[in-house]
N, C-alpha and C positions, 0 to 999 in steps of 0.2 A: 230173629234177633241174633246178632252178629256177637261172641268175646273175642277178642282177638280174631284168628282167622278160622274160627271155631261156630259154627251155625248151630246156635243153640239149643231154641224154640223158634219154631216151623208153626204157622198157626193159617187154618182155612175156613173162610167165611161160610163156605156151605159145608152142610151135616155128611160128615164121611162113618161117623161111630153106626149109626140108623142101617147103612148102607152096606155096612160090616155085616151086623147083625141078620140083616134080612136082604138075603143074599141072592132074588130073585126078582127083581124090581128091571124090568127091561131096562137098556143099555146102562144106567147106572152102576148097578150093583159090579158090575165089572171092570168101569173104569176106575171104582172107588176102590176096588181090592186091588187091583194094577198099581195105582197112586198111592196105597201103602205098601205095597211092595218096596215102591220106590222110596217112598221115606225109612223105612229101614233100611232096607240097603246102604243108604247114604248114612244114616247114622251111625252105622258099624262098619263104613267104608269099605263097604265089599268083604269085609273079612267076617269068618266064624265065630259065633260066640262063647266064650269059655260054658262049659257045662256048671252049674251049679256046684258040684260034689266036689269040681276040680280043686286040688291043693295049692295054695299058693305057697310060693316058694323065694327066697330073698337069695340073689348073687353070694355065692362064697370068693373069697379074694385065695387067686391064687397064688403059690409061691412064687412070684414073679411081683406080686403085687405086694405081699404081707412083707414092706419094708418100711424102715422110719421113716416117717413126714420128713419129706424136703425142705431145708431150710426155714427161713420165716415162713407166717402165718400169709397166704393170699387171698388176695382182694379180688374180684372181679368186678368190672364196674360196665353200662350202656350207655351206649352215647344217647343223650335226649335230645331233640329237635323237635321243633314245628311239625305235626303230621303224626303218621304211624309208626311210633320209636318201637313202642311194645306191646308187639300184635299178641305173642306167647306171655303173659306177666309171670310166670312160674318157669321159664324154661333155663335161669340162670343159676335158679334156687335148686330146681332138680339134677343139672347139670354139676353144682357146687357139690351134692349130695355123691352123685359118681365119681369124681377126680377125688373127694374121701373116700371113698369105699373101696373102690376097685381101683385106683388107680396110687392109691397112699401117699397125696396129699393134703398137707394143713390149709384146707380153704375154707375161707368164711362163707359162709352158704346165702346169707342173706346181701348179695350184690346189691350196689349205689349207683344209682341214677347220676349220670355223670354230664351235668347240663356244657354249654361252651360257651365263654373261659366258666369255672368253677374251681375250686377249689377240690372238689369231688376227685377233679380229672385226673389229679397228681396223686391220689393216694392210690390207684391203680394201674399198676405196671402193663394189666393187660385190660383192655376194652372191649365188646363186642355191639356191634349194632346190624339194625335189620330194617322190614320193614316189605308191607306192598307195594305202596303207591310212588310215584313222583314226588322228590322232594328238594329242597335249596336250601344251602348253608350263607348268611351270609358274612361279611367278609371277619370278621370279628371271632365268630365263631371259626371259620375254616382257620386263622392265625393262630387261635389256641390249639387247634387241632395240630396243625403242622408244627407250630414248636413242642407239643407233645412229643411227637414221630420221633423231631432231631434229637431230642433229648432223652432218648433209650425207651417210649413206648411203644405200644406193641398193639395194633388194632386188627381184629378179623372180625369179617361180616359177613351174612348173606342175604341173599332176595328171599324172602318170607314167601315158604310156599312157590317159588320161582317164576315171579312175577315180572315181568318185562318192563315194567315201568321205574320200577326200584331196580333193575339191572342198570340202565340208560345211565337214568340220576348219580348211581353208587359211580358210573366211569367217568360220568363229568366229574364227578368230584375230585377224584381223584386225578383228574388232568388239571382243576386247577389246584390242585394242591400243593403239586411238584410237575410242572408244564415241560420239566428237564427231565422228566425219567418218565417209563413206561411201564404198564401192569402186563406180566409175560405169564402165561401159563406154564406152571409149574412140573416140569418134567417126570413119568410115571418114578425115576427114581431117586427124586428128590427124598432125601431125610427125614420130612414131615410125613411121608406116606409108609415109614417103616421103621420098628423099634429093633434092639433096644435104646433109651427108653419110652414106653408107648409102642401100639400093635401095630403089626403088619396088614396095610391096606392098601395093599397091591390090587383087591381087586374087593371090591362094596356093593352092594345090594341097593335099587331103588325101588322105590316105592314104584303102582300101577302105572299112575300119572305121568311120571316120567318116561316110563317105558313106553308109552305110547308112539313116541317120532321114531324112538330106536329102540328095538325089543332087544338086541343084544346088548346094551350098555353094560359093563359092568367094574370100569375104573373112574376112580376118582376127578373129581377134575377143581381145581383151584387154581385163582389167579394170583400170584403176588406183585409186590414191587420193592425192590433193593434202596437203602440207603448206604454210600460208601459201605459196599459188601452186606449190610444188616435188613437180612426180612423185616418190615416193619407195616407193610400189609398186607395182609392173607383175603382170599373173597372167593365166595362160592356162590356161582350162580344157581345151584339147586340148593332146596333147605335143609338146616341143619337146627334149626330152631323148633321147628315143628317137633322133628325126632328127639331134640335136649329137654322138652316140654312132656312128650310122651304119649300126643292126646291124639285122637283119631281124624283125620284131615283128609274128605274124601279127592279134592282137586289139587291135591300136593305135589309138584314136581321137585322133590325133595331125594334122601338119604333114606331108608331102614332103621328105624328108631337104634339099632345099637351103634350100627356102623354109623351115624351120626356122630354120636356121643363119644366112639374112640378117635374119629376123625378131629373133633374141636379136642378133644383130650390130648393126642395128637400135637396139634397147633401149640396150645398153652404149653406143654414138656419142651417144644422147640424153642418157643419165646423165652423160656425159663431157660434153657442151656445152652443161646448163642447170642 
């Protein structure tokens, strides 16, 4: 059973606990301890598990960060569609909780589902949407989106998990959205990759997954598109939702859970000061 892009419960019709136990049963016994192998490994995605005793410990804001809330209170809002809007249902909530914390601003942490047209869509200056599979706007929807854009909003997305089929979908969209402008990868020294304000992410951490085609990667990579001079959309073909969620994703071609999160942090301080 599937939450989002999170495999929850794993369930096997033949008896593996027996097989556990009694651990000399010709060729079984072996496969069965192999096959839990496997299932934990996947559950903990390859990574170590904290020691019981370990302390936990909450982010301190540093002098950089321990400044007044910027201006008004914000909103973040998702775009809802047909399909898989909200494969992470916590990742805008936990992400809201960061940009307060560490980053000192006034956000409203509990994000609005922002269907198209809605009303929803206006009261957020910045939106974010995702998503695995293949999907289609139609024309109704894609025209609130777009007079959104022209009218000073601010949308960044990524392929959940960096999934190929939400890559494809996300560029058609966006070519019919503005069939006169073009989504250009965004230059290592672009603005959005480097504070003040927001950190410097000249160079980010992926997750296994990704490493996989290229075990050196380690810059950023996002695509925008310009209206008359204004970024008005951001897209990252590897995940950033996974990482703004926090949750363990063992086939993730994604971001480093932190460098995620100052990445989209990142975007929203750009949207907010240009």
């Amino acid at each position: 059973i599937d939450v989002g892009c999170r495999t929850s419960v794993l369930f096997s019709p033949s008896d593996l606990s027996c097989l556990w136990k009694q651990r000399d049963v010709p060729k079984l016994s072996e496969a069965a301890l192999k096959l839990g192998v496997n299932i934990a490994a996947f559950a903990v995605g390859r990574q170590a598990l904290r020691d019981r005793l370990d302390t936990v410990t909450l982010p301190e804001m540093n002098a950089a960060t321990q400044t007044r809330m910027i201006g008004d209170t914000l909103r973040l809002g998702q775009i809802m569609y047909e399909g898989d809007w909200r494969p992470d249902a916590q990742a805008l909530v936990h992400f809201g909780e960061f940009l307060r914390d560490r980053v000192g601003l006034d956000v409203i942490t509990a994000y609005e589902p922002a269907r198209l047209p809605s009303a929803a869509l206006w009261r957020s200056p910045i939106v974010y949407m995702t998503g695995h599979y293949a999907f289609e706007l139609d024309e109704e929807e894609r025209a609130a989106l777009r007079d959104y854009l022209r009218r000073g909003g601010f949308l960044f997305a990524d392929a959940c998990c960096g999934r190929a089929d939400f890559d494809a979908s996300f560029r058609k969209l966006v070519r019919q959205l503005f069939p006169e402008g073009e989504m250009r990868r965004l230059p290592s020294n672009h603005g959005v990759f480097r504070g003040p304000p927001g950190f410097d992410l000249s160079r980010v951490g992926y997750k296994e997954a990704a490493l996989k085609d290229d075990p050196g990667r380690n810059e950023p990579e996002l695509w925008g598109l310009e209206l008359e001079g204004r970024l008005v959309i951001v897209y990252s073909p590897y995940a950033l939702g996974c990482g703004l969620d926090g949750h363990t994703c063992y086939n993730c071609r994604g971001l480093l859970d932190e460098d995620a999160r100052k990445l989209a942090a990142n975007l929203v301080l750009y949207a907010l000061t240009h």
